[in-house]
C-alpha positions in Angstrom: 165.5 202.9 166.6 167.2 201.8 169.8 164.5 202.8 171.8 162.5 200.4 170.1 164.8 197.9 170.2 164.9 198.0 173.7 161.0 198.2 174.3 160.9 195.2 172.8 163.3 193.7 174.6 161.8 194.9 178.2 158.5 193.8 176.9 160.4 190.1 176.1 161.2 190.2 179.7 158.5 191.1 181.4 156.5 188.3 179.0 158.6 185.6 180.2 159.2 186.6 184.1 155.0 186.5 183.9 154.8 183.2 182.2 158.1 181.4 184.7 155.7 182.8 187.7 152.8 181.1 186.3 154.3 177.9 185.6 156.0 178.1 188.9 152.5 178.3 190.3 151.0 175.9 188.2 153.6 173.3 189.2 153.4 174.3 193.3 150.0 171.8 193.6 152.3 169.0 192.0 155.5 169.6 193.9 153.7 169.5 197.1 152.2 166.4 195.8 155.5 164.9 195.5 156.7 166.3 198.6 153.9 165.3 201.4 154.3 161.6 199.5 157.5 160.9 200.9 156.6 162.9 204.6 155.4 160.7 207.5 151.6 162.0 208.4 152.2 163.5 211.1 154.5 166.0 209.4 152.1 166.0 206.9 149.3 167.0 209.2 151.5 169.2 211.4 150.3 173.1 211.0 153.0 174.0 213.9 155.7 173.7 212.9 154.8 173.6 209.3 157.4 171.0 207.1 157.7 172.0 203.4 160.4 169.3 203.2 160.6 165.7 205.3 161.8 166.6 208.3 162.3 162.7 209.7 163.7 161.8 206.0 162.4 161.1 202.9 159.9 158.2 203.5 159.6 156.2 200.1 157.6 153.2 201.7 154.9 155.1 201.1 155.4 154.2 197.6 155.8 150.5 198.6 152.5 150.2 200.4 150.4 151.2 197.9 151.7 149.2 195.1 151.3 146.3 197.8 147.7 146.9 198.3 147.1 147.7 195.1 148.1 146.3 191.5 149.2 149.6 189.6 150.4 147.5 186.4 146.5 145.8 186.1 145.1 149.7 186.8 148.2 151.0 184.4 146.8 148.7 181.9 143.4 149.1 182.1 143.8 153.0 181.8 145.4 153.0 178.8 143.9 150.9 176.8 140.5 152.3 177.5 142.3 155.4 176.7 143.6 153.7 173.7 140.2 152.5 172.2 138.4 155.7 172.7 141.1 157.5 171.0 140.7 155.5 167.9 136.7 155.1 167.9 136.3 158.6 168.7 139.0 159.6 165.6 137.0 156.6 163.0 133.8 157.6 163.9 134.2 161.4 164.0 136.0 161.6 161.0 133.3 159.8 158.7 130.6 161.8 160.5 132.7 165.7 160.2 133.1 164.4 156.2 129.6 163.7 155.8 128.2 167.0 157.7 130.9 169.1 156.5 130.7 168.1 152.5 127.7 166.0 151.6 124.4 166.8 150.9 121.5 164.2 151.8 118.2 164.7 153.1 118.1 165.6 156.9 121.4 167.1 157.6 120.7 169.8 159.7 118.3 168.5 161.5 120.9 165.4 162.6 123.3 167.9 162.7 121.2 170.4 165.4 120.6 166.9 167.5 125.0 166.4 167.6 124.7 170.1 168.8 121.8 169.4 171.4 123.9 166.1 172.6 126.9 168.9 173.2 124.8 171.2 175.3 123.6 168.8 177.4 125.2 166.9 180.5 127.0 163.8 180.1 125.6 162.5 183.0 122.1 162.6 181.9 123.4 159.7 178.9 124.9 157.1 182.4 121.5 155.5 183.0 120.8 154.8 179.3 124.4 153.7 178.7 124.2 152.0 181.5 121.2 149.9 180.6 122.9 149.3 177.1 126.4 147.8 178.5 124.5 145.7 180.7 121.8 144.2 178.1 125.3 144.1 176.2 126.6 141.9 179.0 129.8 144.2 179.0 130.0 145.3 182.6 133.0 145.0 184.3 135.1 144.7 181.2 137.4 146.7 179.0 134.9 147.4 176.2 132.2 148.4 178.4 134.7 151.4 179.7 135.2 152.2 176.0 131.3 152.1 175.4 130.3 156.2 176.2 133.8 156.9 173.5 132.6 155.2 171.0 131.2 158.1 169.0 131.6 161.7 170.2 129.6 165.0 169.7 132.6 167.2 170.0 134.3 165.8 167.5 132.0 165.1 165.2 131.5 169.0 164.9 135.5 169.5 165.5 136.0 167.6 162.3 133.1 169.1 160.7 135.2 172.4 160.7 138.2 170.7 159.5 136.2 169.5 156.7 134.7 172.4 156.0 137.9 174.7 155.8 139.4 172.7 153.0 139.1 174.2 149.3 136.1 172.7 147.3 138.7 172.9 144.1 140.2 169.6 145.9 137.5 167.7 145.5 136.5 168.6 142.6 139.4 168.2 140.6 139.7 164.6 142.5 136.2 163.7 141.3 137.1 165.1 137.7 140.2 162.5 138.1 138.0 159.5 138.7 137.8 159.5 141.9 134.9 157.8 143.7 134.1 159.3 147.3 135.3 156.8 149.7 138.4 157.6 147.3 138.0 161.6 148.0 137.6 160.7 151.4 140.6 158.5 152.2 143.2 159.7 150.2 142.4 163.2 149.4 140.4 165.1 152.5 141.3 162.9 155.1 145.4 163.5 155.5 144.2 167.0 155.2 142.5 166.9 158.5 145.3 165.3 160.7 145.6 168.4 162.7 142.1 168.6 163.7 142.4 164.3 164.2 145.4 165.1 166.3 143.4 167.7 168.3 140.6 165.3 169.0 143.0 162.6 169.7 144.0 164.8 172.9 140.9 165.7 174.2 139.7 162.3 173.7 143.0 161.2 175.5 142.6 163.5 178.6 138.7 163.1 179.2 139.3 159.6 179.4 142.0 159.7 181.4 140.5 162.3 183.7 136.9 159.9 183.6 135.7 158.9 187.4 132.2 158.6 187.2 131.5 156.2 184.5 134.7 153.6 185.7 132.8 153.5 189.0 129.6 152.5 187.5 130.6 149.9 185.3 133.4 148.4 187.0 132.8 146.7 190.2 136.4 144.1 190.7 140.0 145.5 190.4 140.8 143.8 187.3 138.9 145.9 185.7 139.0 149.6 187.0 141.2 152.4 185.9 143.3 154.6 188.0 141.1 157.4 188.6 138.2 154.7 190.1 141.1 153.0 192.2 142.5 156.7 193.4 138.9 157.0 194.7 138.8 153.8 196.4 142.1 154.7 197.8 140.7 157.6 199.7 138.0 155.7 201.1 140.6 152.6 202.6 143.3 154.9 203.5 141.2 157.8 205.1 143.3 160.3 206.0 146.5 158.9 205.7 148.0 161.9 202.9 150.8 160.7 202.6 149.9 157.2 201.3 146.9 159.1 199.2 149.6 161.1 197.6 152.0 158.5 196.8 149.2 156.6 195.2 148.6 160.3 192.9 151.8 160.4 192.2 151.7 157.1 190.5 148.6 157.5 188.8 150.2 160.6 186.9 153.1 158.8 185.8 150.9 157.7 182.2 150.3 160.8 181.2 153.5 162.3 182.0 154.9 159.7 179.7 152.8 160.2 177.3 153.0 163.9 177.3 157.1 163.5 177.0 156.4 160.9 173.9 154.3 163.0 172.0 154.8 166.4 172.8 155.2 168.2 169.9 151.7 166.6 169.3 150.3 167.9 172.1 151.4 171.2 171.2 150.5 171.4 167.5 146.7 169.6 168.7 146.2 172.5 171.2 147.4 175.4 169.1 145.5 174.6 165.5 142.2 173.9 167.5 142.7 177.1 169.8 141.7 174.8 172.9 142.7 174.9 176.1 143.1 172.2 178.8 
């Protein structure tokens, strides 16, 4: 019995001295990051000697230049609440879509159902020209609800939800529609709170793709009031060339969203990944 004890134990130990290595290696990318922000670029640029740290001091005026030249709070803003939107459209419409594929019978379900599956398989950037010519016959270029166009509805979580749906006991709604109960009723209040976790799931995705989106902000967005931060990091490189440290600083600052988000809604995040068996 001991010496089981103890296996487990030296198998406990060697689990987490893998995982702190990988976490430490995970988090090297961002920690140099941080670190090259703050060097001069010469240090930064240096290969002999080579600086890990500052060696002239720790300059933060890097910091201070970019926010001069460009308006994080307007590119803060616009990032989240095209983040926000697409959150909420992609949740609405995938819900009502997964509840209809995943517990309603009407003519032509499987064949819509093979084209949300066709849409996943194929590249999102064969959709930009099309979208494209949509926003601007919508006269929605260069504004916030043009960015949240290409969220509106979503393949992935259409079928996400689907399976949500689908796993829920038939008894349910049954003995709701025994009850009285109509089927926006059954929807709402019965088979809807059920699928929170795969809603929650979804939620994320929806949050990091949009977050992580470069192409489609470039397209549609042509003034800084409008762009997001992964369009202005872009334009950043082109201004400031190969000035890393100033490119950094401006990284480092575009991370700062989802770090607080992540801190906010962590257990979330955690539940989201874990019941869909995603990864990021």
């Amino acid at each position: 019995m001991q010496s089981a004890i103890e296996r487990d134990r030296n198998n406990k130990i060697i689990m987490y001295v893998v995982l702190t290595i990988m976490a430490f290696i995970m988090l090297v990318p961002f920690a140099w990051m941080i670190l090259t922000a703050v060097k001069t670029n010469q240090e930064a640029i240096s290969v002999d000697p080579f600086y890990i740290l500052p060696h002239s001091g720790w300059h933060w005026e890097n910091f201070a230049e970019v926010w001069r030249s460009y308006n994080f709070l307007i590119l803060y803003k616009n990032t989240l609440l095209m983040i926000f939107f697409r959150v909420v459209c992609a949740c609405l419409t995938a819900t009502m879509a997964g509840y209809a594929f995943g517990r309603l019978k009407f003519p032509g379900k499987n064949f819509m159902f093979a084209l949300v599956l066709i849409q996943m398989m194929i590249p999102s950037q064969i959709f930009i020209i099309p979208q494209y010519l949509m926003v601007s016959n919508l006269h929605l270029l260069d504004t916030t609800a043009g960015l949240v166009f290409p969220g509106i509805v979503t393949a992935f979580g259409t079928y996400l939800l689907k399976t949500g749906y689908q796993g829920l006991p038939m008894d349910l709604e049954e003995a709701a529609s025994i009850d009285g109960c109509n089927i926006g009723q059954r929807f709402l209040q019965i088979l809807m709170p059920l699928t929170r976790s795969s809603m929650v799931s979804l939620g994320i995705f929806t949050a990091l793709f949009a977050f992580k989106d470069l192409m489609w902000p470039m397209i549609v967005c042509t003034s800084a009031q409008t762009t997001t931060l992964s369009a202005g990091l872009a334009k950043m490189q082109g201004q400031y060339g190969s000035n890393y440290p100033t490119m950094m600083a401006s990284a480092v600052l575009a991370v700062i969203p989802m770090i607080v988000i992540y801190v906010i809604f962590q257990k979330q995040f955690v539940e989201g990944i874990a019941t869909s068996g995603g990864k990021l």
